[in-house]
C-alpha positions as CSV (number, residue, x, y, z in Angstrom):
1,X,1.8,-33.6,66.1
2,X,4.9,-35.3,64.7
3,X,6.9,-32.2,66.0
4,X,5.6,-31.6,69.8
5,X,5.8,-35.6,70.1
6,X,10.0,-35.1,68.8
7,X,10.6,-32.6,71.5
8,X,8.8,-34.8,73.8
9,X,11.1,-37.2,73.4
10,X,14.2,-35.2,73.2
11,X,13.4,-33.5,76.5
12,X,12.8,-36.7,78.0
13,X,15.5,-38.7,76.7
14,X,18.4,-35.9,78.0
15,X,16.5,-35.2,81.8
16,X,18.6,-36.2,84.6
17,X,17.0,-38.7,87.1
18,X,20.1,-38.6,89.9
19,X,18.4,-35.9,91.9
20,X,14.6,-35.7,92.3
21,X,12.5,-32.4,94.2
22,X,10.9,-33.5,97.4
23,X,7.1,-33.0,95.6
24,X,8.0,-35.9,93.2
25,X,7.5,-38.5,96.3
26,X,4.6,-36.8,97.7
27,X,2.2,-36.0,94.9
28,X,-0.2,-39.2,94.0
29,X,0.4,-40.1,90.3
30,X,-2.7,-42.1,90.2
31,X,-5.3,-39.0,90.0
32,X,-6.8,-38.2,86.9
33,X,-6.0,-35.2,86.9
34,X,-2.7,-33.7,88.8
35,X,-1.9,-29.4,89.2
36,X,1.5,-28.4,90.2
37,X,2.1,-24.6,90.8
38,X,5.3,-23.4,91.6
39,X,7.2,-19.9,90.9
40,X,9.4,-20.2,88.1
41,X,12.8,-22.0,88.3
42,X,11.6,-24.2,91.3
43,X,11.9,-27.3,88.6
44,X,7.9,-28.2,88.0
45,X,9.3,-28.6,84.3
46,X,11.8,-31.0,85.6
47,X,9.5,-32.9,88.1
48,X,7.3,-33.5,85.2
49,X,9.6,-34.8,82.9
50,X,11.2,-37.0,85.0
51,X,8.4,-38.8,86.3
52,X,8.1,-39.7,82.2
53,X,11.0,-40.9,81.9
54,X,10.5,-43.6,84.6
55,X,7.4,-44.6,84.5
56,X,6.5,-44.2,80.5
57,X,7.2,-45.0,77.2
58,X,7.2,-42.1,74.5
59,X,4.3,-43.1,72.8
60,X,2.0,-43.4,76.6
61,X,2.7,-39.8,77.9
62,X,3.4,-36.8,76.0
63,X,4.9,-33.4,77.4
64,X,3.8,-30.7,75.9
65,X,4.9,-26.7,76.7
66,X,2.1,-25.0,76.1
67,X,3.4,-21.5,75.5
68,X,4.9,-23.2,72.5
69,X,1.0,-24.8,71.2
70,X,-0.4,-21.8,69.9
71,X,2.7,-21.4,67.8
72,X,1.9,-24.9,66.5
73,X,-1.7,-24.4,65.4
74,X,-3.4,-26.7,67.4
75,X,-5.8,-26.4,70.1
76,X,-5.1,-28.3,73.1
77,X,-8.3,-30.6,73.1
78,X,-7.8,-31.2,69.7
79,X,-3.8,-32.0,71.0
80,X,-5.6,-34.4,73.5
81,X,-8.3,-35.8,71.1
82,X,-5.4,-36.9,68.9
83,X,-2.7,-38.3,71.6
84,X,-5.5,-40.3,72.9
85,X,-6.6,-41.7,69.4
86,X,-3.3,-42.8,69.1
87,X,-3.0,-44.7,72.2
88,X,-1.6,-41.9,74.6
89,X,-2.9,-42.2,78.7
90,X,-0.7,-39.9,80.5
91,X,-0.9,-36.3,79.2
92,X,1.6,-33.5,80.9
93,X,1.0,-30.1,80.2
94,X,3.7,-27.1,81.3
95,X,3.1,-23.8,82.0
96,X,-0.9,-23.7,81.3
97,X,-1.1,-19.7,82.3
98,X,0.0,-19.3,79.2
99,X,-2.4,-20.7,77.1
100,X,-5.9,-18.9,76.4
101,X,-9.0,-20.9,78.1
102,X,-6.7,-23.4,79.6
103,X,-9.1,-24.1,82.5
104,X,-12.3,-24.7,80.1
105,X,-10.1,-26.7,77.5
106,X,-8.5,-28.8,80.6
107,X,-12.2,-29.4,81.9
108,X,-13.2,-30.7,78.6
109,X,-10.6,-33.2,78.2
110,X,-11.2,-34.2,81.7
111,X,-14.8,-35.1,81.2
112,X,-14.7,-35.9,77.6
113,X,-11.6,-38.1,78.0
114,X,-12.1,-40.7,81.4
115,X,-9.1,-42.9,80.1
116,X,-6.3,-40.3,80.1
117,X,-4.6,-39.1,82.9
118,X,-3.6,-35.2,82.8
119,X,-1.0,-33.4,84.7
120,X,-0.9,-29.3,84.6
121,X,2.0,-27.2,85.4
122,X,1.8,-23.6,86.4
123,X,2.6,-20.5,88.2
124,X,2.3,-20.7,91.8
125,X,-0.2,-17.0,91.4
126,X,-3.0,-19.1,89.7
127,X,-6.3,-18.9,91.7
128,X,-7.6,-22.6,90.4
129,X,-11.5,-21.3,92.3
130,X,-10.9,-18.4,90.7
131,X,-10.9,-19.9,86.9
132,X,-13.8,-19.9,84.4
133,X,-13.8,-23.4,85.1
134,X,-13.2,-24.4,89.0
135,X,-10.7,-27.1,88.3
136,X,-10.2,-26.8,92.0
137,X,-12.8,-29.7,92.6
138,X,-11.4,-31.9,90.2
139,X,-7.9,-31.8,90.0
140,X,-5.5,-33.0,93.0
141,X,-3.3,-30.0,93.4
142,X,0.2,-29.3,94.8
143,X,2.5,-26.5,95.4
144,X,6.4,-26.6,94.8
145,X,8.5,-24.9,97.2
146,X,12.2,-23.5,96.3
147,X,14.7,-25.1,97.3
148,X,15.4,-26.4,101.3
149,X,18.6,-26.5,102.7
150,X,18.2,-30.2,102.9
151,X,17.2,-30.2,99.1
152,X,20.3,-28.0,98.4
153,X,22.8,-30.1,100.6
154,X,21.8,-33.5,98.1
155,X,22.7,-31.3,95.0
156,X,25.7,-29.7,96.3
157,X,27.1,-32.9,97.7
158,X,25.3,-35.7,96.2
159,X,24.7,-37.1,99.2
160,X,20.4,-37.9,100.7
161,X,19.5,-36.3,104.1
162,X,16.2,-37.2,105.9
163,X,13.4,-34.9,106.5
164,X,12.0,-34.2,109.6
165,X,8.8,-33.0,110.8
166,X,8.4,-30.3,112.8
167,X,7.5,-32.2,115.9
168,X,10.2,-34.0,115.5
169,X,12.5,-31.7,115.3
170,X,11.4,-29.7,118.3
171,X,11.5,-33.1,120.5
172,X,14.6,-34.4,119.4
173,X,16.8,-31.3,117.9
174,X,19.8,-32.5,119.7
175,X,20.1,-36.0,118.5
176,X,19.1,-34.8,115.2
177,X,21.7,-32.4,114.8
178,X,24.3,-35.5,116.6
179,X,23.5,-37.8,113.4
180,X,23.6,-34.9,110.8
181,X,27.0,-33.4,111.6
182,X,29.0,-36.5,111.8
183,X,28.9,-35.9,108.0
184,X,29.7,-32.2,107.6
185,X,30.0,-29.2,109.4
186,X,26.6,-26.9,108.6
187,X,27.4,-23.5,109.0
188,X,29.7,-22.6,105.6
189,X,27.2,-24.4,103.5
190,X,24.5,-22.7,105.3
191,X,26.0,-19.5,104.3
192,X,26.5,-20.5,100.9
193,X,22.6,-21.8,100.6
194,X,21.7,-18.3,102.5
195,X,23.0,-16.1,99.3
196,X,22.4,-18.7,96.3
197,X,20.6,-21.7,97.4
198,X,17.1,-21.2,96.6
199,X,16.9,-22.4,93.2
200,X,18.2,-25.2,91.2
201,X,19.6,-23.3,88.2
202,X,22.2,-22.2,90.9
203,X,24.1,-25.3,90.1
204,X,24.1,-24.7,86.5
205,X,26.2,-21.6,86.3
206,X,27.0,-20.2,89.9
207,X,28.5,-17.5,89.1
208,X,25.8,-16.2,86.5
209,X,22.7,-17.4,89.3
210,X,21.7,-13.7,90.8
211,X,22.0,-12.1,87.4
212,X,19.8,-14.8,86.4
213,X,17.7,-14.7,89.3
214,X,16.5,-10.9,88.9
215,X,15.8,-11.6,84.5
216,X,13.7,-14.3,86.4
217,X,11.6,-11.9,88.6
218,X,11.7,-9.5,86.1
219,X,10.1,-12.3,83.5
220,X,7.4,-13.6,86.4
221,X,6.2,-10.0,86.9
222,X,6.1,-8.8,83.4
223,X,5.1,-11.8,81.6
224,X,3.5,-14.4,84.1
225,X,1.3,-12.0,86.5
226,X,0.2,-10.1,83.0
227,X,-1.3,-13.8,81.4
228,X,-3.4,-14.1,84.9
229,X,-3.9,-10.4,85.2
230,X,-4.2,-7.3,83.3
231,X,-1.9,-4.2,84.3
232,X,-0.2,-1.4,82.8
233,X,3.7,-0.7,82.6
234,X,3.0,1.7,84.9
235,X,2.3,-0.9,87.6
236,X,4.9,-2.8,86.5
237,X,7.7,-0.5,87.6
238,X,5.5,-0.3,90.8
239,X,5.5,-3.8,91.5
240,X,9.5,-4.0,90.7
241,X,10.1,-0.8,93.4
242,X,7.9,-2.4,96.2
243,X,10.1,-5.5,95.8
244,X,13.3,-3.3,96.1
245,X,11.8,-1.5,99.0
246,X,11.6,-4.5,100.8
247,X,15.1,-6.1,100.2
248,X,16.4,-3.2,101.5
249,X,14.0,-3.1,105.0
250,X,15.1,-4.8,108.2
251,X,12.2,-6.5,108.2
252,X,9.9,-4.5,106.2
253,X,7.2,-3.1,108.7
254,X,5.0,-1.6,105.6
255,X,3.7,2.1,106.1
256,X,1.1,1.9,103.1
257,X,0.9,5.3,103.1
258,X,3.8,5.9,102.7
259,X,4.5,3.2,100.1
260,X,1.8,4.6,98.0
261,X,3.3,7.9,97.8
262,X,6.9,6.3,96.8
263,X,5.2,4.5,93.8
264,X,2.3,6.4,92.9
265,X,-0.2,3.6,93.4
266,X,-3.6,4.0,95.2
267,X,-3.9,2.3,98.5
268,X,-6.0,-0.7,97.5
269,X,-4.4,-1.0,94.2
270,X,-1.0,-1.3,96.4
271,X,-2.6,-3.9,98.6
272,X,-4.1,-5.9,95.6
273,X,-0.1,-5.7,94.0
274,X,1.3,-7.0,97.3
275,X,-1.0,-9.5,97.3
276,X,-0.7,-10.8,93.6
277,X,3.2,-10.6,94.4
278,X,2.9,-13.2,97.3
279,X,0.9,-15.1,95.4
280,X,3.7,-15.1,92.7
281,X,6.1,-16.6,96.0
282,X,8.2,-13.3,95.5
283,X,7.0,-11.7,98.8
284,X,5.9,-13.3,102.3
285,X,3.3,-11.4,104.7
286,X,2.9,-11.8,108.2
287,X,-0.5,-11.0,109.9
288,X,-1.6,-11.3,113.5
289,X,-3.3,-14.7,114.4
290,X,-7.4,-14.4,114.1
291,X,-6.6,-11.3,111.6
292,X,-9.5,-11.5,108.9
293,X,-8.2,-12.4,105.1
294,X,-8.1,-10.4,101.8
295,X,-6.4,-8.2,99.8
296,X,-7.1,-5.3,101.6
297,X,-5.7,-6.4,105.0
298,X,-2.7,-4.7,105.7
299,X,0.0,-7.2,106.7
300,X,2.1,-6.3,109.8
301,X,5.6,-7.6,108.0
302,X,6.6,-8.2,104.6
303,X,9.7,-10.1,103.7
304,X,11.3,-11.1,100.8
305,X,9.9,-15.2,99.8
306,X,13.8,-16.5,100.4
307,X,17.2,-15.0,101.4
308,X,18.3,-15.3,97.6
309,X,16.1,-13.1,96.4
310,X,16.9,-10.6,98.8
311,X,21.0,-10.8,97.7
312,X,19.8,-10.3,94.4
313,X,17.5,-7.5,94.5
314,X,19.4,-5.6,97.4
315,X,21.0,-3.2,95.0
316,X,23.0,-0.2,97.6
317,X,24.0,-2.4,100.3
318,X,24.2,-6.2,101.5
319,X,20.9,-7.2,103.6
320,X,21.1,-7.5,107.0
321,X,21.9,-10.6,108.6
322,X,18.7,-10.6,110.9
323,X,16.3,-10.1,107.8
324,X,18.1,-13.2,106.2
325,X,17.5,-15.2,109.4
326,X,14.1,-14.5,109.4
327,X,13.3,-14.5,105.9
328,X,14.7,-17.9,106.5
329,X,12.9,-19.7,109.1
330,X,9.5,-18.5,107.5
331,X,10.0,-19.4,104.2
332,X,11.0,-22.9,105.8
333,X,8.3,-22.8,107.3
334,X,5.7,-21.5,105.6
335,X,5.8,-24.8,103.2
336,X,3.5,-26.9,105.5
337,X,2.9,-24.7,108.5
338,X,0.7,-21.7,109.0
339,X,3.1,-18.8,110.6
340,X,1.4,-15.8,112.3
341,X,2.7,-13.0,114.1
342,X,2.3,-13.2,117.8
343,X,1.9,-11.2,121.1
344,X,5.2,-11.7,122.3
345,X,8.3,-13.4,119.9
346,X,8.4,-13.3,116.2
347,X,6.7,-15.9,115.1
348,X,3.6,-17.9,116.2
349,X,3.3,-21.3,114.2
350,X,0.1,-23.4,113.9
351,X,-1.0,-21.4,116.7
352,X,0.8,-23.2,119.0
353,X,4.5,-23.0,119.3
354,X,6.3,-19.3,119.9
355,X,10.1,-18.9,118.0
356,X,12.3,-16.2,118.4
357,X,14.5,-16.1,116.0
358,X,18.3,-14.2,116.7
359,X,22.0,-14.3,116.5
360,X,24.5,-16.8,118.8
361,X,23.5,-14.3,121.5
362,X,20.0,-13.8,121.4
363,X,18.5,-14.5,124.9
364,X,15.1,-16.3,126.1
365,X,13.7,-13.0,127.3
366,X,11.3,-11.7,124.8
367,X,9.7,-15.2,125.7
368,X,9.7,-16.1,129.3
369,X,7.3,-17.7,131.1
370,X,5.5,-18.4,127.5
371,X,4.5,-22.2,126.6
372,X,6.1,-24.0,123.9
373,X,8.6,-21.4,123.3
374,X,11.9,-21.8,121.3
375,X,15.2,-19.4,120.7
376,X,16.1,-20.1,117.7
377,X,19.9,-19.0,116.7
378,X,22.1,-18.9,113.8
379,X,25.5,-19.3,114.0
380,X,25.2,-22.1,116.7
381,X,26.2,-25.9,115.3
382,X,24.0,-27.4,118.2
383,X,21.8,-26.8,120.4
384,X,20.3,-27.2,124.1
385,X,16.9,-27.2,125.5
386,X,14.8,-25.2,123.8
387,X,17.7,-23.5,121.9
388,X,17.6,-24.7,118.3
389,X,20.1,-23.8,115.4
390,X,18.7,-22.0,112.3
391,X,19.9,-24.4,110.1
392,X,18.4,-27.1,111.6
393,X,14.3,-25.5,110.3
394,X,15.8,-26.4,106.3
395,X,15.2,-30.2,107.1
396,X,11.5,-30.0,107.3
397,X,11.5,-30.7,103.7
C-alpha cells in the first residue's frame, strides 16, 4: 500500500491545474460511483487527478493505475478494503480494462463499501451493459471527447472561450462570430487545430505529436481492444489496413465486399471490426435516419474520428481538404448530437436540421427549398444568413 499511496501523491502533487477538459465541469462529483471513458490521450488520467488535487487531501482519495495493481500483488477490493480502513472516501481508479474482473470487483466495493465514493477510468470501447456485472445501472457514466477547437484555442493561447449550444449558434452565428474575432483571427489556428489539435499531448512535443499519435492507435488496437476482446494478429493488421483505407478515401463510401477481399476478413467479421473500431473513437459511421442498429449494418460513410488522425495515418498523400471539413463538423458534432445521413445534404442532425458542408464557394443548391437548412463553409471568417463558418461548429464544447 505504502508504494501506490507514494505515487499517488507524486502524481498529484506535479499535475497542472491552469487548464481543465470541458467534462471536469459537467460530470457530478457527488455520485457514488463515477465512469469516464475516453480513447487514449484525451486526458481522463488528467481529469481525474486534478479533481484530487482540489478537492482532497492525500490521505481522503487515492489514484490508483490499475494496469500497475497486479504488478503489486493486491487485489483491488482488498486495495479498497484497506484505503477505507484507513480513512480513505474518495477512490479513483484509471484504466480499469486492464484489470481482470474489474466490473465484479468494482460492484463489490460498491455494495460492500456505502461510505466511499469510486471513480473508474477507461477506454471509450467498453460496453458497461455488456460487463459480467451491469455497472451500467449503478454508476453515472461520461464520455470524454478529444479535443474542440475551443478546448485547443485555451491551451494554445491561454486564454477561456464560451461554449455555445447548438441552438445558439444557429440563431445567433453572426454576433457570435462579432465577439469571438475581436480577439484573434480564426482561420490559421484553425488550420493548425485541423492537422494537430486533437489531443492534448500535442502541446507537449509538437513536433514529435503525429509520430506519437499513430504508436497511440497502434497501442489502442493491439493492447486496449485485445483486454475487452479476443483476436488474433491476423486481425490486427486487418484492423490497422481498414483504418489506412479510410484516411486515404474522400469520404470513405465502404464497398464491404470489396474491403473484405483487400484484408482477408469475412464480411461480418469486417463489420464486427468496424464496429469495435468506432467504439474505440478511431472511426465515425454515418447511417441513414430510421436505419436499424448493430454490427451488421453496413454504414453508408465512414470517416476517420478527427482530422488529426487522418494527417497521421494518410501515409502516400495529404487528405483531401473536403474529408477534413467533414470529418470535422461530425466529430464536433457527434459529442452531444445524433448525426445521420439525409435525403438531400450531408448531414441530418437530431433529425431536424440539414448542413451542407463545402468550401468558400459551396452554394445553397443541394438544399433548396429544405427547412432548417444551413451551408456550412470553411475558409469564410463570418457568415450571413444561413451561411455559417466551419470553425464556428468547434465551440459547442
Amino acid at each position: 500500500m505504502e508504494k501506490i499511496y507514494e505515487i499517488s501523491e507524486r502524481l498529484v502533487d506535479t499535475i497542472s491545474i491552469d487548464i481543465k477538459r470541458y467534462l471536469f465541469l459537467e460530470i457530478d462529483w457527488q455520485q457514488r460511483l463515477i465512469g469516464i471513458l475516453g480513447a487514449r490521450g484525451t486526458g481522463k488520467t488528467t481529469l481525474m487527478l486534478q479533481f484530487i488535487k482540489l478537492n482532497y487531501t492525500n490521505d481522503e482519495a487515492l489514484y490508483v493505475p490499475l494496469d500497475r495493481l497486479t504488478l503489486w500483488g493486491k487485489s483491488l477490493y482488498h486495495l479498497a478494503d484497506q484505503f477505507y480502513k484507513n480513512g480513505g472516501s474518495h477512490l479513483f481508479l484509471d484504466e480499469v480494462h486492464k484489470y481482470p474482473n474489474w466490473a465484479l470487483e468494482i460492484k463489490s466495493i460498491h455494495d460492500d463499501f456505502p461510505a466511499l465514493n469510486v471513480v473508474f477510468s477507461g477506454s471509450s470501447a467498453l460496453q458497461l451493459h455488456n460487463a459480467p456485472a451491469d455497472l451500467s445501472r449503478r454508476a453515472a457514466i461520461y464520455n470524454l471527447h478529444n479535443l474542440s477547437f475551443r478546448e485547443f484555442l485555451q491551451f494554445k493561447t491561454g486564454k477561456e472561450y464560451n461554449p455555445y449550444s447548438l441552438n445558439e449558434l444557429l440563431k445567433n452565428h453572426k454576433e457570435i462570430t462579432r465577439e469571438i474575432i475581436r480577439n484573434f483571427r480564426p482561420l490559421p489556428l484553425f488550420k493548425e487545430y485541423l492537422k494537430y489539435g486533437a489531443y492534448p499531448f500535442y502541446f507537449d512535443n509538437p513536433k514529435m505529436f503525429h509520430n506519437k499519435l499513430t504508436t497511440t492507435v497502434n497501442v489502442i488496437i493491439e493492447s486496449d481492444l485485445q483486454s475487452l476482446e479476443y483476436f488474433t494478429y491476423h486481425s490486427v493488421i486487418s484492423m490497422q489496413k481498414i483504418l489506412a483505407l479510410i484516411a486515404e478515401s474522400v469520404p470513405f463510401k465502404p464497398n464491404i465486399s470489396e474491403i473484405s477481399r483487400k484484408t482477408g476478413v469475412a464480411r461480418d467479421i469486417l463489420l464486427r471490426m468496424i464496429s469495435l473500431l468506432e467504439r474505440a473513437d478511431l472511426l465515425i459511421t454515418l447511417k441513414q435516419d430510421a436505419t436499424p442498429t448493430g454490427y451488421l449494418t453496413k454504414p453508408q460513410k465512414i470517416y476517420l474520428n478527427n482530422p488529426s488522425l487522418m494527417w497521421a495515418l494518410s501515409i502516400n498523400d495529404e487528405p483531401k481538404s473536403g474529408n477534413i471539413r467533414e470529418t470535422f463538423f461530425i466529430n464536433q458534432l457527434k459529442n452531444k448530437h445524433n448525426t445521420t445521413l439525409p435525403g438531400k445534404g450531408d448531414f441530418l442532425v437530431n433529425g431536424k436540421y440539414t448542413f451542407e458542408v463545402g468550401g468558400a464557394s459551396k452554394t445553397a443548391r443541394q438544399i433548396a427549398g429544405i427547412q432548417n437548412s444551413y451551408i456550412v463553409k470553411d475558409n469564410i471568417e463570418t457568415g450571413y444568413a444561413n451561411t455559417i463558418p466551419l470553425w464556428l461548429f468547434g465551440f459547442l464544447y
